[in-house]
C-alpha positions in Angstrom: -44.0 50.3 -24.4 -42.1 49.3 -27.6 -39.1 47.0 -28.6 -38.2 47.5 -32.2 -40.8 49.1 -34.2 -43.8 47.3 -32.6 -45.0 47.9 -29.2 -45.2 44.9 -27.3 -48.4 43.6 -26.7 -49.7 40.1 -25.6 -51.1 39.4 -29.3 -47.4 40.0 -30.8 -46.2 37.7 -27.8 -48.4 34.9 -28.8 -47.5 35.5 -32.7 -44.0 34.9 -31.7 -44.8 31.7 -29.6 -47.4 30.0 -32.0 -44.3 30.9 -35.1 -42.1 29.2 -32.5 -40.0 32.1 -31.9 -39.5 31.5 -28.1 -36.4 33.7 -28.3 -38.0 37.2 -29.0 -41.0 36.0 -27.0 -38.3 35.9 -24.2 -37.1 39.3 -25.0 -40.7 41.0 -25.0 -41.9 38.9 -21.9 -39.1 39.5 -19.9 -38.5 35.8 -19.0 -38.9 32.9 -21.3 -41.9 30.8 -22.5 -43.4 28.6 -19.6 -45.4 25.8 -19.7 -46.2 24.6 -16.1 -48.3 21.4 -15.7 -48.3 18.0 -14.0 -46.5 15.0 -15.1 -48.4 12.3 -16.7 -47.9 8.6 -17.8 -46.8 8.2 -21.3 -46.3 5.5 -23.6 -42.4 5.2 -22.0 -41.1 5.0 -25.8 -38.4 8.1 -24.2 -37.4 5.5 -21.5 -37.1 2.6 -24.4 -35.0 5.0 -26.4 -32.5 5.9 -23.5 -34.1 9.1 -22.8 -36.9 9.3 -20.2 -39.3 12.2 -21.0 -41.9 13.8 -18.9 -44.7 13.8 -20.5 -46.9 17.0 -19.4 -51.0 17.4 -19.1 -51.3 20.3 -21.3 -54.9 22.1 -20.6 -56.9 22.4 -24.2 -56.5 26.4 -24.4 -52.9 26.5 -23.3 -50.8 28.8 -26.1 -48.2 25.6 -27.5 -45.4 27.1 -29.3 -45.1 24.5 -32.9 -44.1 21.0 -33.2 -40.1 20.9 -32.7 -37.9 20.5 -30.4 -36.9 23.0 -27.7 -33.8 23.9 -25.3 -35.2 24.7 -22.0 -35.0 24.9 -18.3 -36.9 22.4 -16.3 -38.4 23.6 -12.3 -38.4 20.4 -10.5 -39.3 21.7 -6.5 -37.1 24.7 -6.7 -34.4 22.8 -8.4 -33.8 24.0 -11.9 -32.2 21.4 -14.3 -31.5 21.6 -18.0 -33.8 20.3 -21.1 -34.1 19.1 -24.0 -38.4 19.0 -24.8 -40.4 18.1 -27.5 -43.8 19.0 -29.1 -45.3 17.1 -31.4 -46.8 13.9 -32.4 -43.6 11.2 -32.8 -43.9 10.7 -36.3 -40.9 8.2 -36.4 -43.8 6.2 -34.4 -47.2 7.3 -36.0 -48.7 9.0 -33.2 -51.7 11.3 -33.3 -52.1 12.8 -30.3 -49.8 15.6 -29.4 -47.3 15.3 -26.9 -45.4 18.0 -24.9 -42.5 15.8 -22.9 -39.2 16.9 -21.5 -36.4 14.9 -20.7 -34.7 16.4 -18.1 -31.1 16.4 -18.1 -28.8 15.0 -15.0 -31.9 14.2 -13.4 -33.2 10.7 -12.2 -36.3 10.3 -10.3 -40.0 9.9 -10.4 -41.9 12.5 -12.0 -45.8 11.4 -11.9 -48.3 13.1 -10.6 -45.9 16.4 -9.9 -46.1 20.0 -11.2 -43.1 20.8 -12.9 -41.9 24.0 -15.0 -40.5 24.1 -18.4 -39.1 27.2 -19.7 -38.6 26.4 -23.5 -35.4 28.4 -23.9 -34.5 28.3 -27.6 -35.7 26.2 -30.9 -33.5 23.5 -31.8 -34.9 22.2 -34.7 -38.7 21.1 -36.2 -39.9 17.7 -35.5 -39.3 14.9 -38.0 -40.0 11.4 -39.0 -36.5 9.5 -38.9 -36.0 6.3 -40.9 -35.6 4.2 -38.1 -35.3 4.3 -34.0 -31.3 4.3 -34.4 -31.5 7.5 -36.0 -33.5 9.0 -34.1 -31.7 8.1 -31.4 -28.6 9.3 -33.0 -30.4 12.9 -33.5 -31.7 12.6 -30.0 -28.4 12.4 -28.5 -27.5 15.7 -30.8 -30.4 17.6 -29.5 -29.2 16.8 -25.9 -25.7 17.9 -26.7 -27.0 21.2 -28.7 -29.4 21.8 -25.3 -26.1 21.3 -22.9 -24.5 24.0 -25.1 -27.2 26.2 -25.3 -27.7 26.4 -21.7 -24.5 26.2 -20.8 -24.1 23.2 -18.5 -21.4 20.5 -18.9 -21.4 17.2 -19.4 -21.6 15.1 -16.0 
């Protein structure tokens, strides 16, 4: 089968998700990007800044699209919410270990120890080291907003 000028195979599919190009990854899997795992404790630094993340158990051969942040749809027991989720390693905070958490949007509830799905719609931007927690805060508070549009839900 081909799309454009390359036929689509799962080697162009991963390309497209390790270049972080969810969207025609989307288009050539028929369905977006998933990454389906259980939800872990972090260091709550999401719930310090306003927005509780959860942070997922990613398996050491799972394909991770690049560090950045992602609009995407979040599978909560058959209940799909809006997302805003980010890969990476919090530079604003020094960390080392990378992170895959999603803060899930009109949603409030425990999370641990249950399998949830994120579809990791569309790239919002790549993952930075902000000046201080204010600004990223600020930016945090965009990227929700951009998400919401995105996905097309309204603010509650």
């Amino acid at each position: 089968m081909r799309r454009g000028r390359e036929p689509i195979s799962s080697s162009r599919i991963r390309r497209l998700v390790l270049l972080g190009q969810v969207r025609a990854a989307a288009q050539l899997l028929g369905r977006d990007y998933v990454i389906r795992s259980i939800v872990e404790h972090g260091a709550k630094r999401g719930r310090q800044l306003g927005f509780p993340t959860a942070n997922l158990r990613i398996a050491p051969n799972k394909l991770i699209p690049p560090n950045a942040i992602y609009a995407s749809r979040v599978d909560i027991d058959g209940q799909t919410y809006g997302g805003a989720t980010s890969i990476g390693f919090r530079p604003t905070f020094g960390g080392s270990t990378l992170t895959v958490e999603a803060f899930v949007l009109d949603f409030d509830g425990d999370l641990y120890e249950r399998l949830i799905t994120v579809w990791l719609v569309q790239r919002l931007r790549a993952e930075k080291r902000f000046a201080s927690v204010p600004a990223l805060q600020q930016q945090m508070a965009r990227d929700v907003d951009n998400a919401r549009r995105i996905l097309g839900i309204a603010h509650d």
